[in-house]
N, C-alpha and C positions, 0 to 999 in steps of 0.2 A: 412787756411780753418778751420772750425769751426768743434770739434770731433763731431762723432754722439750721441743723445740722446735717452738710451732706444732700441737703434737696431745696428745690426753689417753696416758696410760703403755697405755691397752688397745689406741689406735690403733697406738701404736708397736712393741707386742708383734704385734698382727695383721701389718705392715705388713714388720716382719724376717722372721715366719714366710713370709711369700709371694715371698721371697727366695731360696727356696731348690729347688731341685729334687725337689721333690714333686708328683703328679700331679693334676689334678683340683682342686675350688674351697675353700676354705678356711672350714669349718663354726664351728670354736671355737677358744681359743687361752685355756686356763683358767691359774692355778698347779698346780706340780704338787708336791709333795714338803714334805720337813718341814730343807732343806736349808742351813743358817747362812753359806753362802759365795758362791755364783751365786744369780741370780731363776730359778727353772726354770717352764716351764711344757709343757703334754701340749695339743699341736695337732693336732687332726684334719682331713684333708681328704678329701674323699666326690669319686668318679668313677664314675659309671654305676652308682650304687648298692654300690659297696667304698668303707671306712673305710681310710684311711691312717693310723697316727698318730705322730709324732715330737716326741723331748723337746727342744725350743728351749731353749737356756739362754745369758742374759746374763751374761755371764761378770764379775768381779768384780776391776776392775783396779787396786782399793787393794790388794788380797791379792797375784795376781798380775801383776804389775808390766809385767810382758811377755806379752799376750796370742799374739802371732807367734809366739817361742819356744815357748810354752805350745802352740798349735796345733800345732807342727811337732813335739814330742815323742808328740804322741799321732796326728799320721799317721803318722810312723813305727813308732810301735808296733805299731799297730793293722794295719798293714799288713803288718807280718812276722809278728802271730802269726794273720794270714789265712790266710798262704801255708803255716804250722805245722799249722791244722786242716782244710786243703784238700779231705781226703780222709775226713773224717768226717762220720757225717748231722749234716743236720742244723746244717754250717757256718756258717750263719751267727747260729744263736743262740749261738754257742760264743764271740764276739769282737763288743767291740761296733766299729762302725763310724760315720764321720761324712758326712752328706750333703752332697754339695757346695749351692754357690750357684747361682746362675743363671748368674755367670761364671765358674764353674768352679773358685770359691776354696773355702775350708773354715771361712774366717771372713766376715762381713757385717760393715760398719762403718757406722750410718749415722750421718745429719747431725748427729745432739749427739754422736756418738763413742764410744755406747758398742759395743761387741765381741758379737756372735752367732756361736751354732754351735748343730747341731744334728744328733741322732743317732737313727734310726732305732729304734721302739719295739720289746725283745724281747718278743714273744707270750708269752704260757700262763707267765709266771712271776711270782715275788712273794720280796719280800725281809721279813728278821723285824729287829726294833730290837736283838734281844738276845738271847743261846744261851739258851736251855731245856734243851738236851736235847743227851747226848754223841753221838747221832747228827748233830745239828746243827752242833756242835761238829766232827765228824769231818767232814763235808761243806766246810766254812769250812776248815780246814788241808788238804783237799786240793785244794781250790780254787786256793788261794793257792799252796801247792807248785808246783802244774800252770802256775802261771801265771809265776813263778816258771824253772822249767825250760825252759819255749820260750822264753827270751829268753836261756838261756845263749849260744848263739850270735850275739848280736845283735848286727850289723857296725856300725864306725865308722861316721860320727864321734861323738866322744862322746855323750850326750842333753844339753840344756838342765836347768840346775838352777832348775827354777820356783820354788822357795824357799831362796833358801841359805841352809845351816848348818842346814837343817829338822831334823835329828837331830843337829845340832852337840851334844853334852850338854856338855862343855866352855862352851861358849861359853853354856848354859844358864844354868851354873851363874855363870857369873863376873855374868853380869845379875841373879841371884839377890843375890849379894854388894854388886852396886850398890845396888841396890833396898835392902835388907838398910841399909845404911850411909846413902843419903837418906831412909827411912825418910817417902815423902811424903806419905801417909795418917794418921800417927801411929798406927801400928798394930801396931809392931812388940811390941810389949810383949804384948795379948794374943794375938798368934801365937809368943812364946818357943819354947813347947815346939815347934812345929814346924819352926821357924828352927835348934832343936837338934839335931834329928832330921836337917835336912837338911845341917848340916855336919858331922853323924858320919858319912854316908855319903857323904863328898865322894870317897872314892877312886874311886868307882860312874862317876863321870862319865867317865875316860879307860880304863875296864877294858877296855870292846871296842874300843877303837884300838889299846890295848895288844898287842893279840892279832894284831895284823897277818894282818888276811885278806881276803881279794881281794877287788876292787869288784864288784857284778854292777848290775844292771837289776830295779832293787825296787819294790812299790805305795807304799811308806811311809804307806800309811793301810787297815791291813788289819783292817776294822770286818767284823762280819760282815754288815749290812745296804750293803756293798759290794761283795755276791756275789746274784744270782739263781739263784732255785733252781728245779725245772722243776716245775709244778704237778700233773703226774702221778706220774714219779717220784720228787719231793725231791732230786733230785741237785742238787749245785752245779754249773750248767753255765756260767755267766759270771762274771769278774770287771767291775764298772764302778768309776765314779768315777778315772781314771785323768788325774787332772791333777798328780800328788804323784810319779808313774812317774818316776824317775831314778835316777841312778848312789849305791850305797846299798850295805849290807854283810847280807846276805841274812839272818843273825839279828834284826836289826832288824825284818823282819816279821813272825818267829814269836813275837818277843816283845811286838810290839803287838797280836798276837793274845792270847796269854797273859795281859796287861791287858784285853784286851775281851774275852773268851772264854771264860774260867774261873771270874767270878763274876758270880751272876746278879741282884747289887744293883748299883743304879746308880751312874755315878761321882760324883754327889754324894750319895750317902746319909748320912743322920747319925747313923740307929742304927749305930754301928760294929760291935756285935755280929753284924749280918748283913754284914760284907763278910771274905769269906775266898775264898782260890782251894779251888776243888772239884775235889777228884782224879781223878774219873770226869768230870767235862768236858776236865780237861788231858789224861785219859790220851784221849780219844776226838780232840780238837788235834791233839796230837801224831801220833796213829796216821795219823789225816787228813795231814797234813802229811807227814809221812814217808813215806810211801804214793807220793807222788809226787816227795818231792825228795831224796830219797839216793842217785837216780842220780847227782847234779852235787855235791852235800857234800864240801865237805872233811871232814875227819877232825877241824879244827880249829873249822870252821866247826859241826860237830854236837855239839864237846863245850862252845860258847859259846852253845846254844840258850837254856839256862836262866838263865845272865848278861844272856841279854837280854831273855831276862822282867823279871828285877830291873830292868836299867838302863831300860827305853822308861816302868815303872810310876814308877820315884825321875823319870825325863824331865819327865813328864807332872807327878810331881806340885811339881816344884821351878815347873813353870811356872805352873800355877795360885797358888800363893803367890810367885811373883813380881809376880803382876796383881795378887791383894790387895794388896801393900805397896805397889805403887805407884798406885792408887786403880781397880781395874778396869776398864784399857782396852782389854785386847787379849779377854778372855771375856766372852760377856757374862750377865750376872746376873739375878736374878728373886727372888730376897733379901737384906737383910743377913748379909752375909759367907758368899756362898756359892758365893767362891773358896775362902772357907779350910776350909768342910766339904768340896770338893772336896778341897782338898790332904790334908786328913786322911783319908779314904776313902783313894785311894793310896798314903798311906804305911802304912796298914793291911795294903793289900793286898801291900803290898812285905814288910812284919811279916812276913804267911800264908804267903808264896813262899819269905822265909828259914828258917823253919821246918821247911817239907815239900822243902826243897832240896835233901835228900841224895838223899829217895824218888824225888825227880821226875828226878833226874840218874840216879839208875839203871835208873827207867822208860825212860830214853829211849836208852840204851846197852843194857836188853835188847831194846827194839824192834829196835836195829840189829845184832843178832848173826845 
């Protein structure tokens, strides 16, 4: 992020928030969230006695590189899956939306250069860090289904890849291999065993390319605290976090659900004996998930769900021991070596999925009978 110029960071934060077309005088302009990639923050503005409030967030332009791009994937999204919920109560908690500027743009750029946007707060809901509970679990896959499905039809031209190669696993694993061969931590030694583990399962990497199946319109970060849920009924009624939406292979978000969603130890946990997928959260996933997306499935596409459980968890954990070997720079840490208890968790949990693989593939073919 870029220091500020000429004002303290709370002047600058107030000073975007009143940038934007919002009504009324501008009360606070706090942090808001527990979020590793944007500054977010929750601004209130007060008009004749009503509370306005919207999430400002400076956006993060060592990550994403092209803030414009990045913007114009999520007006377009965002605007076709308006026109999807048109007719439902309640529209507009259903999709989130972005506030214009004062000039009518969708991004603020001020004088030190860094990038604002901001998005109208959904009311009466709350998001959870982590599934509990197969109802939760079901609510997060059909979330994601639902969202998922309105975008089947989404018109050229193609979306912006805000991250490329973000699920490249190919290209994962070959940096693994670098990494692996400079060795620039001197660390390879006490990560043997997991450096073994991850070239036994090197075929894991090109499996769902293999399978040739069509591109669709994906979150590719399908956390379940990236869904709101409605404080009276528990429904998932939103998807947010929609900066990762691009061109993407539609198992690829059931299976980074299937990694976040199935076990309810953390991904860096170190007791290993508490990380295993749990059958009654996958099966309550999947029902969630299915529920809403076997309208648009391929036949190909539904019998690759469970492959891509395996490959987003081996993804995830090849990357995390890629950062250990190379001295942890892309995650970041809060112990000794704790990418590499990350990457073990994962490959754990890759262990548990290969295991219950046969169940879970026929859990999920008798759902669709």
């Amino acid at each position: 992020m870029t220091e500020p110029l000429g004002m303290t960071d709370q002047q600058r934060v107030d000073d975007a928030a009143r940038q934007f077309q919002v009504g009324g005088t501008l009360v606070a302009a706090a942090p808001f969230g527990a979020g590793h990639i944007h500054d977010s923050y929750r601004a209130v503005f007060e008009d004749a006695g009503v509370l306005t409030r919207i999430l400002l967030q400076r956006i993060n332009h060592s990550v994403f590189r092209s803030p414009a791009a990045l913007s114009q994937n999520i007006e377009r999204v965002t605007a076709h899956l308006a026109l999807k919920v048109a007719a439902e109560p309640e529209k507009s908690r259903r999709v989130l939306s972005l506030v214009p500027t004062r000039e009518g743009q969708f991004l603020y750029v001020d004088d030190a250069e860094n990038f604002w946007r901001a998005f109208p707060f959904v009311e009466r809901t709350h998001t959870f860090d982590a599934v509990s509970t197969p109802g939760q679990a079901f609510q997060a896959g059909k979330a994601f289904g639902q969202f998922q499905s309105l975008l089947v039809d989404f018109p050229p031209p193609r979306l912006h890849d805000t991250i490329p190669g973000f699920h490249s696993t190919p290209m994962r694993f070959r940096a693994l291999e670098q990494a692996i061969a400079a060795d620039a931590a001197n660390r390879s030694a006490e990560a043997r065993p997991e450096i073994d583990f991850a070239l036994a399962h090197r075929s894991l990497a090109d499996a769902l390319l293999r399978a040739n199946l069509p591109e669709r319109v994906t979150h590719n970060d399908t956390k379940i605290n990236n869904v709101l849920f409605d404080d009276e009924t528990g429904e998932g009624i939103c998807v947010i976090d929609l900066d990762t939406v691009m061109p993407g292979l539609a198992p690829y978000d059931f299976g980074d659900l299937v990694r976040t969603s199935t076990c309810r130890s953390p991904e860096d946990e170190r007791d290993l004996s508490r990380v295993a997928l749990e059958f009654p959260l996958f099966a309550g996933l999947a029902r969630g998930y299915l529920s809403s997306a076997r309208t648009f499935l391929t036949e190909f596409e539904e019998k690759n769900l469970v492959l891509a459980g395996k490959l987003i968890t081996f993804e995830q954990g090849i990357r995390f021991l890629t950062d250990h070997l190379a001295g942890d720079h892309y995650f970041k840490t809060h112990r000794e070596n704790h990418n590499l208890d990350r990457t073990r968790a994962q490959f754990k949990l890759l262990e548990s999925i290969e295991q219950q693989e046969e169940t879970l593939c026929e859990f999920i073919e008798d759902e669709l009978r």
